[in-house]
N, C-alpha and C positions, 0 to 999 in steps of 0.2 A: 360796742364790741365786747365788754364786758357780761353786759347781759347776755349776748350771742353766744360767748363762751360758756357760761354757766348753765342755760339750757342744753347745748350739749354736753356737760360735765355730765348735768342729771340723767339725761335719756340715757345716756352709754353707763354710767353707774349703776341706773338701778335694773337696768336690763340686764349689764352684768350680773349682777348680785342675783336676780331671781334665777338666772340660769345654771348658776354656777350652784347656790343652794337644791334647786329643785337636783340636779345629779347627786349632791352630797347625799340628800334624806334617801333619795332612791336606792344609793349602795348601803343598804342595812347592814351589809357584813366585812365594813371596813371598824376597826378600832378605832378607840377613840385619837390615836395618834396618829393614825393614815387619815384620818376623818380632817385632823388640824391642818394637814397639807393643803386643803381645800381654802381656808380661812389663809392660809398665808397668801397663796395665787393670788386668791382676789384682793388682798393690802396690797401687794406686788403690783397689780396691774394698775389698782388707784391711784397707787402715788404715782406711777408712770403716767395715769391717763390725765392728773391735777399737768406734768409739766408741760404734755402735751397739747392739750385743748388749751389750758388755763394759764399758763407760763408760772406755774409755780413751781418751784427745785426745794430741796430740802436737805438742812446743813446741818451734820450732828457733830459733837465735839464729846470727848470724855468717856465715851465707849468701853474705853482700858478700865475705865472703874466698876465695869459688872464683870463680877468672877464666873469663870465657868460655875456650871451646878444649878443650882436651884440659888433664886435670888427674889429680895423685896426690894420691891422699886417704886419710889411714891411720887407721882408726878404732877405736877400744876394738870389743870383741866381748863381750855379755854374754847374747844372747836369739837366736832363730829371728829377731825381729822387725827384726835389724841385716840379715839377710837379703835383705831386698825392699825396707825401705824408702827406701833410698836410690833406688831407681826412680822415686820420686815426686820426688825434689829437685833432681835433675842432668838433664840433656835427653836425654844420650849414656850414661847407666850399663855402667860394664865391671864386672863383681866380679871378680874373683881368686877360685878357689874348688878347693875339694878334687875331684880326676881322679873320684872314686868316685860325686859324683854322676850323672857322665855314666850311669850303669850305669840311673838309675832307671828303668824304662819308661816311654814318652812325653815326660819332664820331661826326662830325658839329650839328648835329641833335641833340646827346644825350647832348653835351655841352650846347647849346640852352638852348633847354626843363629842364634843371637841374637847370638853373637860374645864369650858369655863368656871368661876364662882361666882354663883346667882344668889345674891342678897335679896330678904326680904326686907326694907328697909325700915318696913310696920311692923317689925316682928317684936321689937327690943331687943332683951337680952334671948331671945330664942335665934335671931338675927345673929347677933354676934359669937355664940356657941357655932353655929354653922361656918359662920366664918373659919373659926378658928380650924373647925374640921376640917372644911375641904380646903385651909389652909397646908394641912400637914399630909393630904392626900396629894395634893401638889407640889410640896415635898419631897414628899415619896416617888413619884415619875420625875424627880429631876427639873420641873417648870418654874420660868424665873413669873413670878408673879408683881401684875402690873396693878397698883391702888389709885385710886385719883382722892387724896386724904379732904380733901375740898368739897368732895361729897357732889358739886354739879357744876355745870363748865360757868365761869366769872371773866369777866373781860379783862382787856389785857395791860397791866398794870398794877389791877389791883387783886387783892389776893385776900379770900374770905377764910373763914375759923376752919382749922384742922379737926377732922374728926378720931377720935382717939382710937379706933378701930386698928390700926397702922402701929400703934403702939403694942397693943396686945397681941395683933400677930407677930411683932418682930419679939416678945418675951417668949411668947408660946413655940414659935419655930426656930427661935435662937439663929435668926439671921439678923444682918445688918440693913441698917435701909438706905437705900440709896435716892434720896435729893434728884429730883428731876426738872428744868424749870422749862417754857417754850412760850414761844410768843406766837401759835398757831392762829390763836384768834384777830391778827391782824390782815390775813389772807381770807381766813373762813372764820367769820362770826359766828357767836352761838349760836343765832338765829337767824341769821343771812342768809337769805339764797345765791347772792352774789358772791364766786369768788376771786378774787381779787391778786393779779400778777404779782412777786415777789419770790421771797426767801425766807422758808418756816427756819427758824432754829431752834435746838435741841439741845441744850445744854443737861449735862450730866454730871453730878459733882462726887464724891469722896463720900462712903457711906460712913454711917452713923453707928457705933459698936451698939451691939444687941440688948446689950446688959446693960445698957442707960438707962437710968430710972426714969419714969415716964414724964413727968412732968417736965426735965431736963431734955430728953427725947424730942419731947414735943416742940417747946423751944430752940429745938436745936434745929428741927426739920424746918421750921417757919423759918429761920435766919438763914440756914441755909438756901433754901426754894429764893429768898429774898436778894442774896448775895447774888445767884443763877441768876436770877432774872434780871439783872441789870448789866450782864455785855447780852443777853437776847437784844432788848430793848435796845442798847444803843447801838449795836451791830445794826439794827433795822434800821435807825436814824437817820 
């Protein structure tokens, strides 16, 4: 049954997705902020179509700790599903995301045009100059920006090196970061096609003041993510 489920997870997601993209690239004369109502829809209708087909629901806690405005928010990475779902929680969703998706057809374009930040990951410090740019471009439109500090999604439990990336935006943009932690990947694996009936949670925690010196920061995001992730984890038990 599970299997049954998840092939139709896929046929209905990606069929959504290509339709919903191919309309967005076609309306060339929507802004980049009517353009993001596209990308929300389609989170919208995923997480609905996971409870539906899949029997998964999704439980967020700690909400009240993103301020209105523009916001850094650093989140554990365990699933595809850290992906998008943040589009449903925040008003303004920026992700942070790896240059290569730009490449995909149609999806590269609507990513683009939506006002994501596309990291080149090879770049170095040319990489991280950009960041920091269309860190404070997004800023500027008011968009709470989503980082995955973990750099690529890690199974669920354990938690790999912070990349310091997270720390220079929160100097440069003088926001706070806010600690995010989820146990996504025990539903939907990094690499799983199967997913798996349950309860994602979302834990949120008390952000971190901007002007923490970095190394401090750093360990401070790690303990905290670390603290988060253990009622995920035993709330799932």
């Amino acid at each position: 049954m599970i299997l049954f489920r998840s092939i139709l997870f896929n046929i209905v997601f990606f069929s959504a997705t290509f339709v919903l993209t191919l309309i967005a690239t076609a309306m060339r004369f929507l802004t980049p902020e009517r353009t993001l109502d596209v990308p929300m829809l389609w989170a919208r209708f995923n997480v609905r179509l996971l409870r539906w087909i899949c029997g998964i629901r999704v439980e967020v806690t700690g909400l009240e700790n993103i301020p209105p405005g523009p916001a850094l928010i650093a989140s554990r990475h365990q699933s595809a599903f850290d992906t998008f779902v943040w589009l449903t929680l925040v008003p303004k969703c920026c992700y942070v995301l790896k240059q290569e998706l730009l490449k995909i057809p149609l999806f590269g374009i609507l990513i683009a045009r939506s006002g994501m930040i596309a990291v080149d990951r090879g770049a170095g410090s040319a990489a991280l100059r950009s960041l920091l740019r269309e860190g404070e471009r997004a800023v500027r439109e008011q968009r709470q920006i989503i980082i995955f500090p973990e750099g690529t999604r890690g199974p669920p439990g354990a938690m790999l090196d912070l990349q310091p990336g997270v720390a220079a935006l929160a100097a440069r943009l003088a926001l706070p970061v806010i600690p995010v932690a989820t146990d996504s990947g025990r539903c939907w694996g990094r690499r799983a096609f199967r997913k798996r009936p349950g309860v994602i949670r979302i834990v949120i925690g008390k952000p971190i003041a901007a002007d923490t010196p970095r190394p401090a920061l750093m360990l401070a995001l790690r303990e905290a993510m670390g603290r988060l992730d253990q009622p995920a984890m035993a709330a799932a038990a």
